[in-house]
Structures are given as C-alpha cells and as structure tokens.
MARLUM-496226 format. One line per 5 residues: number of its first residue (from 1); their letters; for each residue x, y, z of N, C-alpha, C. Coordinates in pm, whole numbers. Example, Ala and Ser with C-alpha at 12.3 -4.5 7.8 and 13.67 -1.06 7.14 Angstrom:
1 = AS = 1319 -569 780 1230 -450 780 1320 -330 780  1285 -225 708 1367 -106 714 1290 3 787
END
This chain:
1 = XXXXX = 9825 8448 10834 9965 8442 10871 10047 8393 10752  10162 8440 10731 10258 8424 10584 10340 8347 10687  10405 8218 10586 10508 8129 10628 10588 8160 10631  10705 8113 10740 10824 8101 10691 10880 8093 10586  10863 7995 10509 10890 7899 10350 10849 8037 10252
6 = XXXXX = 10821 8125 10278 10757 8222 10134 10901 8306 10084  10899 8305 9972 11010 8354 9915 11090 8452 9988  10987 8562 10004 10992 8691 10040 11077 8709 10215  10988 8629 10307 10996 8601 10426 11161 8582 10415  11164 8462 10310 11328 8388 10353 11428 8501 10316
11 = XXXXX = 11382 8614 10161 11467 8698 10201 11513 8783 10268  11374 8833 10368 11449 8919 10441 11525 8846 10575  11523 8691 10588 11577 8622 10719 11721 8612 10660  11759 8638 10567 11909 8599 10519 11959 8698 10469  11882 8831 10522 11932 8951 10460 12068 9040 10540
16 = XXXXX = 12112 9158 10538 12187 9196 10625 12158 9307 10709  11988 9348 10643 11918 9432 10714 11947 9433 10855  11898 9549 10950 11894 9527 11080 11772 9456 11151  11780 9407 11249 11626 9381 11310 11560 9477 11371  11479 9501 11437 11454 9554 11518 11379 9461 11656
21 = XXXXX = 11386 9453 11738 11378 9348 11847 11307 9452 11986  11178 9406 11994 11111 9490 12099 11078 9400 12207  11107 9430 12355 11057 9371 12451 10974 9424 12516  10944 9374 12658 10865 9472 12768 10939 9458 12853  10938 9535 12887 10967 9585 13024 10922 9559 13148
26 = XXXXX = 11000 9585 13278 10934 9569 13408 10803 9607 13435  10793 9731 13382 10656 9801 13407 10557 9768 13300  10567 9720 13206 10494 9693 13127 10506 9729 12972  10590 9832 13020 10667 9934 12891 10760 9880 12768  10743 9870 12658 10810 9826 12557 10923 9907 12474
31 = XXXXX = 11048 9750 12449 11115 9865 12433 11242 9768 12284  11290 9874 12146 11291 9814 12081 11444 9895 12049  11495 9795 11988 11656 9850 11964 11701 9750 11798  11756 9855 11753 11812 9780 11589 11919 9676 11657  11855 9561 11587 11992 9483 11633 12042 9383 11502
36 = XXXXX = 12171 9315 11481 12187 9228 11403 12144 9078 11443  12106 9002 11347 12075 8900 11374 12110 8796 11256  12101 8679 11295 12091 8586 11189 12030 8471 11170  11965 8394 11113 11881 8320 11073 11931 8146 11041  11889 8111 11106 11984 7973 11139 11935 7843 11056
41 = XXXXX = 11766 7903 11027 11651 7822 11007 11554 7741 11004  11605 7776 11176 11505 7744 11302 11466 7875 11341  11598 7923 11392 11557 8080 11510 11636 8164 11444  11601 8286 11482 11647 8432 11478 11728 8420 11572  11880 8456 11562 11984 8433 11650 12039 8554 11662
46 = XXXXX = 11993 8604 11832 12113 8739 11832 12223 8755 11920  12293 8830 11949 12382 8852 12059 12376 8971 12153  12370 8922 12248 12357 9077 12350 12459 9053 12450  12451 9158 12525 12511 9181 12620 12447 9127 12748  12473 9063 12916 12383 9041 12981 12392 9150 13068
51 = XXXXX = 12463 9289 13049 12472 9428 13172 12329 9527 13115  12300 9501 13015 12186 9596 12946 12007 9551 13005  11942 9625 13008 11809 9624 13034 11724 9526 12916  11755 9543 12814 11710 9432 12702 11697 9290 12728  11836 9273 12806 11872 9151 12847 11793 9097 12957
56 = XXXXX = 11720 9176 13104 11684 9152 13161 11525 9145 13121  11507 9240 13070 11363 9201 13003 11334 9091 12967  11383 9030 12902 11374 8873 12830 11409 8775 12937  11497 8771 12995 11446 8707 13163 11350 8727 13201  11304 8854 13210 11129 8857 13291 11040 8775 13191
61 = XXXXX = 11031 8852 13062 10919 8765 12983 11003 8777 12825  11008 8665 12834 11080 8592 12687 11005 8623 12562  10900 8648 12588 10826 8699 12414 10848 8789 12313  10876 8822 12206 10926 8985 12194 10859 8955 12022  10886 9050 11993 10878 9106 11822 10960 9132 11794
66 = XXXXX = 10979 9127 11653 11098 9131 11545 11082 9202 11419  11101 9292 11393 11049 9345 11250 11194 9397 11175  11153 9330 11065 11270 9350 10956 11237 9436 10810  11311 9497 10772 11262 9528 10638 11302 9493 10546  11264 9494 10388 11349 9440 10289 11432 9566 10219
71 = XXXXX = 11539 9510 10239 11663 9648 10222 11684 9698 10050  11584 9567 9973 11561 9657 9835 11441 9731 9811  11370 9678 9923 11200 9744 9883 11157 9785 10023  11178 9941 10095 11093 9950 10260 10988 9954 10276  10871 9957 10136 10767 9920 10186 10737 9765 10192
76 = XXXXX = 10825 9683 10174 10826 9523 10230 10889 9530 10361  10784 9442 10444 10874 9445 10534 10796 9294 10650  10872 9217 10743 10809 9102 10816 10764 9128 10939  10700 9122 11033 10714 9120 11147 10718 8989 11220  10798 8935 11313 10808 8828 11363 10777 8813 11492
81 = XXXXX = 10675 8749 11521 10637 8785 11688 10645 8593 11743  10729 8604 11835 10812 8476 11913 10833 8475 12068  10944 8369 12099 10992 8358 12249 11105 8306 12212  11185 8397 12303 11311 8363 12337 11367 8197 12374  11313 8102 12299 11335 7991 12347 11442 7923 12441
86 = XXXXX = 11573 7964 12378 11699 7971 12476 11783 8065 12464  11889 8084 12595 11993 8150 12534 12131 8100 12596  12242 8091 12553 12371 8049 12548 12438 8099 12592  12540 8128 12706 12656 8190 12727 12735 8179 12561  12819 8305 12539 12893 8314 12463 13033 8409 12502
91 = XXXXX = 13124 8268 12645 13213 8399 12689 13307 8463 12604  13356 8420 12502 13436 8467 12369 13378 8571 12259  13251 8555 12276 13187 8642 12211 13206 8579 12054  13206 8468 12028 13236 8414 11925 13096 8450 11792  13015 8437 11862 12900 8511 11755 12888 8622 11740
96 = XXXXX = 12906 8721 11834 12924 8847 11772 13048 8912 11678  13138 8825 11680 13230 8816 11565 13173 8750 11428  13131 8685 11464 13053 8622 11334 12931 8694 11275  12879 8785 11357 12801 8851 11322 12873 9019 11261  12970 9013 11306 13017 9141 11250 13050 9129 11134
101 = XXXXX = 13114 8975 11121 13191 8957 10984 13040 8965 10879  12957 8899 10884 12838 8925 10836 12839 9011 10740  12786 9141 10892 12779 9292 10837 12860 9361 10800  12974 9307 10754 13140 9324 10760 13096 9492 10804  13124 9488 10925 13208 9575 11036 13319 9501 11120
106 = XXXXX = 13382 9649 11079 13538 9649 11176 13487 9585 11292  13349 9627 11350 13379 9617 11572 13420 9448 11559  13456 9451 11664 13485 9319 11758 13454 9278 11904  13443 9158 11948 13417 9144 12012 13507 9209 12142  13425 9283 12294 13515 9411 12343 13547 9340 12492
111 = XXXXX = 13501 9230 12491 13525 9144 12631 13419 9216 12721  13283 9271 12717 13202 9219 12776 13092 9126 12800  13040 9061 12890 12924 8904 12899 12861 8950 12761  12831 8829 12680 12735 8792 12654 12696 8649 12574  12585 8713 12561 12485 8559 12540 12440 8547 12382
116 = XXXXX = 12416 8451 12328 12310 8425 12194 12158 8412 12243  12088 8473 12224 11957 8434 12195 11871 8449 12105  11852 8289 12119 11714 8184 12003 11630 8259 12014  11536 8271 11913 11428 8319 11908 11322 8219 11815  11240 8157 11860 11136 8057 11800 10991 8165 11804
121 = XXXXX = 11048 8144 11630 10916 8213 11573 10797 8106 11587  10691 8221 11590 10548 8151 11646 10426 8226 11560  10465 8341 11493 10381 8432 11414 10411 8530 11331  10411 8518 11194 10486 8615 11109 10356 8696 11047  10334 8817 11050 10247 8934 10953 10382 8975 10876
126 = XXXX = 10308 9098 10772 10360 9200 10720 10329 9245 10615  10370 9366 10578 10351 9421 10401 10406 9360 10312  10360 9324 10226 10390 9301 10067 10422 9172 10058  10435 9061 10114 10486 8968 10189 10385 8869 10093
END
C-alpha cells in the first residue's frame, strides 16, 4: 500500500483532475461517476446532490472507491478505496461554489439539496505511484 505522504499521491489529491467515485448499489451493482473533489488532508471532500441514486447508495453502504489520474502523466494514476465517514448538509451549496471556483467553471450553485461528503481514506494502490 503507497501512503498518503508520497509525493506523487499528494499530487494528484491537490490536483484539478476529476475523480471518479464508484459505489454499490441496491442490488449489488456498482456504479461510478466523474466527480470534483477536494482534498482537505484528512478526506476527499465532495458535493452531491441528495435527489440522485449516488447519494442513496452511500446511505445504504458508505464504502466506495476513488480513482484519480495524474493530469500530466495518465499512465499515473491513485486509487483510493474508503468510507464515507460523514456528510454535511450544505443548504447554500457553499462548497460547490468553492468547488467550481477551483475548476474555475462558470456553473453555480442551482438551489438544489445538497450535501459534502468526507471520505476517510483507508487504502491507496496504483500505477507509477
């Protein structure tokens, strides 16, 4: 298992890459969507929506994977496998503004629910790493 602390690791946690964030599903079925995130340096911090199926997944079972790539090199890349440790109402949507500014995109926050969720890493693989 590669640390947190490794050069490489920290760059792609502070990168502007996308994540990719896979759950399971009701049935058992897994399911993974590019998402933005950011790195707090504790948890992988994202924002969702709570009307989407993603969202309910992680209510059922909080565990998920994370795989990032390094946006100068794609054959580097982390995988982060965790639990949703907590998650936050965010009725302002104040992090997903902060997350846009990030990725400087125009969107904004559109006034529907959502939440931040922590993600406490528990196991990092990957290439080149």
């Amino acid at each position: 298992m590669v640390d947190v602390n490794h050069p490489k690791v920290q760059k792609i946690l502070h990168s502007k890459a996308f994540a990719h964030l896979a759950t399971t599903g009701p049935k058992g079925e897994p399911q993974s969507s590019p998402m933005w995130f950011l790195w707090d340096g504790k948890h992988i911090k994202f924002t969702h929506t709570t009307e989407r199926q993603k969202y309910r997944n992680i209510q059922h079972d909080p565990r998920v994977a994370i795989s990032i790539v390094d946006s100068d090199n794609p054959y580097i890349y982390a995988e982060f496998r965790g639990v949703v440790e907590r998650i936050e109402q965010d009725p302002q949507g104040a992090f997903y503004n902060t997350l846009a500014e990030h990725y400087q995109s125009p969107l904004r926050y559109r006034g529907d629910p959502r939440v931040i969720l922590y993600v406490r890493i528990d196991h990092i693989v990957g290439q080149g790493l």
